[in-house]
C-alpha positions as CSV (number, residue, x, y, z in Angstrom):
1,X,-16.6,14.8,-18.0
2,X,-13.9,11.6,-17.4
3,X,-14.4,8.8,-15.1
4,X,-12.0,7.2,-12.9
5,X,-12.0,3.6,-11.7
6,X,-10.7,2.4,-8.5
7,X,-9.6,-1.6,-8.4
8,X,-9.9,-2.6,-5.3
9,X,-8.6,-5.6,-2.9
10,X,-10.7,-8.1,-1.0
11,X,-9.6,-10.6,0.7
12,X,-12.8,-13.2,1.7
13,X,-14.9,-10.9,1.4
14,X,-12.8,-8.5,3.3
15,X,-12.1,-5.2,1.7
16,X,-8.4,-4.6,2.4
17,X,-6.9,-1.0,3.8
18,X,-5.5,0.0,0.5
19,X,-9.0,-0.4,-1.4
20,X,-10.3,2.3,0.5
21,X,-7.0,4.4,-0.6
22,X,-7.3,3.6,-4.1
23,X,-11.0,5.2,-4.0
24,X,-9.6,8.2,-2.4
25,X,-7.2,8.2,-5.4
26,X,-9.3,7.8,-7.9
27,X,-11.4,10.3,-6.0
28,X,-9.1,13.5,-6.3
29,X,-8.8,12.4,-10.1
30,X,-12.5,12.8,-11.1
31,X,-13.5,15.9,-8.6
32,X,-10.5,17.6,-10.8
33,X,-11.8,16.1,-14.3
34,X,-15.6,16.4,-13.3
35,X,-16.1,12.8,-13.6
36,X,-17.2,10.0,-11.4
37,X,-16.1,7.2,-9.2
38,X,-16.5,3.6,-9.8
39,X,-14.8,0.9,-7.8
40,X,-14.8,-2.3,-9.1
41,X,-14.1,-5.6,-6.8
42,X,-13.2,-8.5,-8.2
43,X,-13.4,-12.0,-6.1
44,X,-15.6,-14.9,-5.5
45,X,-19.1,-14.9,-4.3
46,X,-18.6,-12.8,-1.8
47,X,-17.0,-9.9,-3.5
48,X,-20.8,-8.4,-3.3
49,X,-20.4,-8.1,0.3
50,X,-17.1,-5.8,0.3
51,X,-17.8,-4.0,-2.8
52,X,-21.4,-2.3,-0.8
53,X,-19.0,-0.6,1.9
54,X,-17.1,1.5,-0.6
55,X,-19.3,4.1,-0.9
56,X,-18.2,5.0,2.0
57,X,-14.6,5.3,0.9
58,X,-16.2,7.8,-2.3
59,X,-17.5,5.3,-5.0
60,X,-20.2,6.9,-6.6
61,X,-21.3,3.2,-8.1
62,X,-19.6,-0.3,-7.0
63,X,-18.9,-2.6,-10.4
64,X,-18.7,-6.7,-8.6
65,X,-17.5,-9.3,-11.1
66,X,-18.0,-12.5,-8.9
67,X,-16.3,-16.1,-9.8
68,X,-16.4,-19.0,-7.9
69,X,-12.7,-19.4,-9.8
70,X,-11.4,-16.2,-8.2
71,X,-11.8,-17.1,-4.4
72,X,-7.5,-16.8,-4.7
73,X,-5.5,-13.5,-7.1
74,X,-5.7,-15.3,-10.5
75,X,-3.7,-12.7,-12.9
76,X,-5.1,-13.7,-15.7
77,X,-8.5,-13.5,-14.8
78,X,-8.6,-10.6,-13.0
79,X,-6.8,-8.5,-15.6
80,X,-9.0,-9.6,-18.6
81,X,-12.3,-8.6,-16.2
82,X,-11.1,-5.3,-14.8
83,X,-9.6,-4.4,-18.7
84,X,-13.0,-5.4,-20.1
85,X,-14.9,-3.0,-17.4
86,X,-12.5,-0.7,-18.3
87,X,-13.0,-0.4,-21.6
88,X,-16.7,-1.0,-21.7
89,X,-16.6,2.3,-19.5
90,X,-14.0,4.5,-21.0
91,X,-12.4,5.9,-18.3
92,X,-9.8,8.6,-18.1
93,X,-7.9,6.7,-15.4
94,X,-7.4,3.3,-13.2
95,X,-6.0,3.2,-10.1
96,X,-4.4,0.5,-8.6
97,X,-3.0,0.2,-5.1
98,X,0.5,-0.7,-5.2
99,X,0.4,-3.8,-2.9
100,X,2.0,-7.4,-3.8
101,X,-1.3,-7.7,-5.4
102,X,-1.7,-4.5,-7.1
103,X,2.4,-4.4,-8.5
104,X,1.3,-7.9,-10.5
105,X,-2.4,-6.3,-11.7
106,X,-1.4,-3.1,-12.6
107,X,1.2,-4.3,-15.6
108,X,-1.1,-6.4,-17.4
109,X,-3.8,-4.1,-17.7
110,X,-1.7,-1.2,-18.6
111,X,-0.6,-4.0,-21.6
112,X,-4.0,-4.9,-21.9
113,X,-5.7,-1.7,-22.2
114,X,-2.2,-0.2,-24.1
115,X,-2.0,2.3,-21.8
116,X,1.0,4.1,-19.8
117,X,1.4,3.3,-16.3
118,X,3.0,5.1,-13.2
119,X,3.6,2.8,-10.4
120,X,4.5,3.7,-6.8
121,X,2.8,7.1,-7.0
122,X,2.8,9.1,-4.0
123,X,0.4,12.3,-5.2
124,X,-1.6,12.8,-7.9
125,X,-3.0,16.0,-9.5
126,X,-4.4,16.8,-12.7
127,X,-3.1,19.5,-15.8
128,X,-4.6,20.8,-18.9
129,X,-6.9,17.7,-18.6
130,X,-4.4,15.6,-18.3
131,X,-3.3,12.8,-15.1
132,X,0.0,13.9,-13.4
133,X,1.4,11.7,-11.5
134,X,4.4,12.1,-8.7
135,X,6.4,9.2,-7.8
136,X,9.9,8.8,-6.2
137,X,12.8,7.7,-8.3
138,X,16.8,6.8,-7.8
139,X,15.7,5.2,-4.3
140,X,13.4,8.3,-3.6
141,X,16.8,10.4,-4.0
142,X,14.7,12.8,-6.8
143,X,11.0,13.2,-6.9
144,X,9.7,12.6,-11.1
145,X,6.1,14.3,-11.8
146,X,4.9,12.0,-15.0
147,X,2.2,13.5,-17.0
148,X,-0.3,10.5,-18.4
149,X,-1.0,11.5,-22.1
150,X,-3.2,8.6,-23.4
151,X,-6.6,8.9,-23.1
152,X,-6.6,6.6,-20.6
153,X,-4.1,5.8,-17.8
154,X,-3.2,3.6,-14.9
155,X,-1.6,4.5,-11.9
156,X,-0.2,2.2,-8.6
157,X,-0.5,4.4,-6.0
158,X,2.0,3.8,-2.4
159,X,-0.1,2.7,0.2
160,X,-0.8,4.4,3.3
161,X,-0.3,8.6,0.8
162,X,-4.2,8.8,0.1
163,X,-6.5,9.1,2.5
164,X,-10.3,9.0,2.5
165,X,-12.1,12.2,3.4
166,X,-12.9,12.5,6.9
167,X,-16.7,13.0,7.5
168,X,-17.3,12.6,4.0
169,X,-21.0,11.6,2.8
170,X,-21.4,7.8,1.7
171,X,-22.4,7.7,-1.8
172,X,-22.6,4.6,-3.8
173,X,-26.3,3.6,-3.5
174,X,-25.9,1.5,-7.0
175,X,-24.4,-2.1,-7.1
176,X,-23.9,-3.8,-10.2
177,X,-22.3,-6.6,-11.7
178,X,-20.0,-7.1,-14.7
179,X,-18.7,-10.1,-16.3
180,X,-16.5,-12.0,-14.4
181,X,-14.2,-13.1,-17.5
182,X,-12.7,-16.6,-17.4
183,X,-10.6,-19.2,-19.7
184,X,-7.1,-20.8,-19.6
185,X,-5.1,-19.5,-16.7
186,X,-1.2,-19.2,-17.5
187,X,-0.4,-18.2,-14.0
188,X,-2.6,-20.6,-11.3
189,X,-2.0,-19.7,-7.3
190,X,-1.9,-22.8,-5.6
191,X,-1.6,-22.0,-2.0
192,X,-1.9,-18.3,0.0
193,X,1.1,-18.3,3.0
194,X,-1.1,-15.9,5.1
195,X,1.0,-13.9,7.6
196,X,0.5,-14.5,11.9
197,X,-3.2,-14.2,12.4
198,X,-4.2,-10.6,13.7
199,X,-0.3,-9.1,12.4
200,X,-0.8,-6.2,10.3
201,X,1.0,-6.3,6.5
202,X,4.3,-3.8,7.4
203,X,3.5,-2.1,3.8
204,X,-0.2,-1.0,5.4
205,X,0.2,-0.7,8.8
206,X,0.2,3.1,10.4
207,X,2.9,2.6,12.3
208,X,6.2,0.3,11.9
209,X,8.9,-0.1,14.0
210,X,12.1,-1.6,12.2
211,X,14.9,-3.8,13.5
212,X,18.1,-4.1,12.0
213,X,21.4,-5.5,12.5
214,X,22.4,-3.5,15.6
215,X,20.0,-5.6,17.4
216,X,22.8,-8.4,17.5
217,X,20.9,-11.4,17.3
218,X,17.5,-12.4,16.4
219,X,16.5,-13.2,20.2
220,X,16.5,-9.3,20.9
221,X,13.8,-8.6,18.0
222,X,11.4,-9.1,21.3
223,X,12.2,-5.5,22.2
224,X,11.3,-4.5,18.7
225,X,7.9,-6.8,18.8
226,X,7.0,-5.2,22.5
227,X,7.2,-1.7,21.0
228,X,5.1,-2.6,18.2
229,X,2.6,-4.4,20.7
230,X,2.7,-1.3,22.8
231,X,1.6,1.0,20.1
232,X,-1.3,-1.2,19.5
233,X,-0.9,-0.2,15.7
234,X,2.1,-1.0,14.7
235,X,3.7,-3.5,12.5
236,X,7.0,-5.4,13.0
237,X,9.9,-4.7,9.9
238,X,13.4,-5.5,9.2
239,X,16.4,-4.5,7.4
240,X,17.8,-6.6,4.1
241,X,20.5,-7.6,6.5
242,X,18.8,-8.8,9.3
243,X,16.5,-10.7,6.9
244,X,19.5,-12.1,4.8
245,X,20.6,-13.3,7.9
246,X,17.1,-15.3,8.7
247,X,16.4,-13.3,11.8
248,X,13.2,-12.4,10.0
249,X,10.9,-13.4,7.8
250,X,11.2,-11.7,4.1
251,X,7.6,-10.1,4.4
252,X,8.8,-8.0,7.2
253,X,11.8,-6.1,5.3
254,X,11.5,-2.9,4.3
255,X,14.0,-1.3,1.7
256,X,14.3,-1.3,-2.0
257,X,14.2,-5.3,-2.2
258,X,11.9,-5.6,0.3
259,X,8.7,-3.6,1.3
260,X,8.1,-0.1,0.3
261,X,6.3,1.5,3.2
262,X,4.7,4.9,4.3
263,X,3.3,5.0,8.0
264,X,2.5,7.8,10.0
265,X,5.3,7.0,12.3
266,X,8.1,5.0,11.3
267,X,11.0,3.9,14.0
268,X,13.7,2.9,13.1
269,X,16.0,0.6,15.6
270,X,19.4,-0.1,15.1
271,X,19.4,0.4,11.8
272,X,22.1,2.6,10.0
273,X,20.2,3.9,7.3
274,X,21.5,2.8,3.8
275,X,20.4,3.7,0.6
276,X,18.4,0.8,-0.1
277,X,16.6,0.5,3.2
278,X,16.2,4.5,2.9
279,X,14.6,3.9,-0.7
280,X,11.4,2.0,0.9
281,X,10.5,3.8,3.7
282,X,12.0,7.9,3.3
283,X,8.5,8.8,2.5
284,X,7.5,7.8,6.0
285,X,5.3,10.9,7.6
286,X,7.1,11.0,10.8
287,X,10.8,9.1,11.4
288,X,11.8,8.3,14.5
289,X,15.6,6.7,14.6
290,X,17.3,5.2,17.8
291,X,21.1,4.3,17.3
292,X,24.4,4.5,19.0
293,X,26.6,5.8,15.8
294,X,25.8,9.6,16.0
295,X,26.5,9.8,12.5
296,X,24.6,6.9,10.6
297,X,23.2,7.7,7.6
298,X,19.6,6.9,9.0
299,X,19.9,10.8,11.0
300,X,20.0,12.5,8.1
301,X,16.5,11.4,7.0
302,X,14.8,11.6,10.5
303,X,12.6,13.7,12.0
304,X,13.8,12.6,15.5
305,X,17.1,10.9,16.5
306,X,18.3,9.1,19.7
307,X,21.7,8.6,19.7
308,X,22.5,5.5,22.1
309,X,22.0,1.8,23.3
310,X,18.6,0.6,22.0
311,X,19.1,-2.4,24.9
312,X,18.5,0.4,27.2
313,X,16.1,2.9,25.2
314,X,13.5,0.9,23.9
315,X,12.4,-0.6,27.0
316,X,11.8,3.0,28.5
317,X,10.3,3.8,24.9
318,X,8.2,0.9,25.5
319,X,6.9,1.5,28.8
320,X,6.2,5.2,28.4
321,X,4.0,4.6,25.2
322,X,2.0,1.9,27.5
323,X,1.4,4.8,30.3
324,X,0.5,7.1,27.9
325,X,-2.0,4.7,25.9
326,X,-3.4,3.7,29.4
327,X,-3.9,6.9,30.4
């Protein structure tokens, strides 16, 4: 029998999105080894509150280490707890989401724990006893299946690829609490710049719809952000060169520099499709693409194309989606 443990996100007592998907991981893992769940939240007071809800999500037992010196991500502090849980439990794998958060963690406590890692991992199956991870490599141009031989490993899985079990029963019924472990901080977070109130993240969102330099100017992103609006899901993104250019805001770009994201629906406007911006967002369920240059690049990746003046179609686009959600 192996365990897995699930490190998930919380946010003021908050679980994030990708929490929930990092159980689901970690899930698959130990119904193929035999093993257990345990999710472990690490935070400030409040971490007790988010950690009771992931039973739900298919912890069989929720770990809290709770510090009033971890209201904000301190790396130091949060690596040294979660590789000190780790170890104390011997577990066959850790799963890490691979958020902003989770691309810092997971590093240090693969170093800590000297153990491999596979980061951006979009599946996850297990061989002979041992973790096999799949990720995307070469800007998702080949697909690399790596097979974890330590006895234990960590993973970064891609937000928005694993999904909790529909229907599922909630497990979890045990709550404990682990040392929260503390000392000299090399790397101290001063101040969070938290995104617009009530905007989703564009690496978590279901849906995104994407701007890029076709739009012309940064004025006409209002057609972008009124298709998003309409979906009632959806989060705004943006192309390296429409962010270069200071239309946008850095957390909105998606692409290889940028954001990797993989919605449900992804629609692209204006946006020609090159290899970087393909890179971080290929793995998209369902692509929609809307340009007037019937042979950009970004056609050959999607699963729907509109070849034409995005002035023209995503005001229709947007007002048929409205009808539809009002119906």
């Amino acid at each position: 029998m192996a365990n897995v443990l699930a490190v998930c996100e919380q946010r003021g007592g908050t679980l994030r999105k990708v929490s929930r998907e990092a159980v689901a991981a970690a899930r698959l893992l130990a119904d193929s080894l035999g093993g257990s769940v345990d999710a472990i939240v690490v935070g400030a007071s409040g971490a007790d509150v988010a950690g009771a809800k992931l039973g739900e999500a298919g912890a069989d037992r929720v770990l809290v280490a709770a510090h009033e010196s971890f209201g904000a991500y301190a790396p130091d502090g949060y690596a040294a707890t979660i590789a000190t849980a780790a170890k104390a439990g011997g577990y066959a794998a850790v799963v890490v989401a691979a958020s902003a958060t989770g691309k810092d963690l997971a590093p240090r406590l693969a170093a800590r724990l000297d153990a491999p890692l596979a980061m951006d991992v979009t599946a996850l199956a297990v061989e002979g006893g041992k973790v096999v991870a799949t990720r995307p490599v070469y800007a998702g141009k080949a697909i690399q299946h790596v097979v974890l031989e330590a006895a234990m490993g960590v993973v970064a899985i891609r937000p928005n690829t694993f999904t909790p079990a529909a229907g599922a029963p909630a497990r979890a019924d045990t709550v404990a609490n682990v040392e929260a472990v503390t000392g000299t901080a090399r790397v101290v977070v001063r101040e969070v710049k938290a995104s617009e109130k009530g905007a989703l993240d564009v690496a978590e969102a279901p849906v995104v719809v994407s701007g890029g330099r076709g739009m012309k100017a940064p004025e006409h992103f209002a057609l972008i952000e009124g298709l998003a609006q309409a979906f009632g899901n959806a989060a705004v993104g943006a192309s390296r060169a429409v962010v270069d250019a200071g239309w946008r805001p850095h957390a909105e770009q998606v692409g290889q520099t940028g954001k990797t994201v993989s919605p449900q629906l992804y629609v692209a406007v204006g946006i020609s499709g090159a290899i970087q911006h393909l890179a971080g967002m290929r793995t998209a369920k369902v692509i929609v693409a809307i340009n007037k240059d019937k042979d950009a690049p970004i056609f050959k990746v999607a699963d729907y194309g509109i070849v034409g003046d995005a002035f023209e179609i995503v005001p229709k686009l947007t007002e048929e989606i409205r009808k539809v959600r009002a119906g």
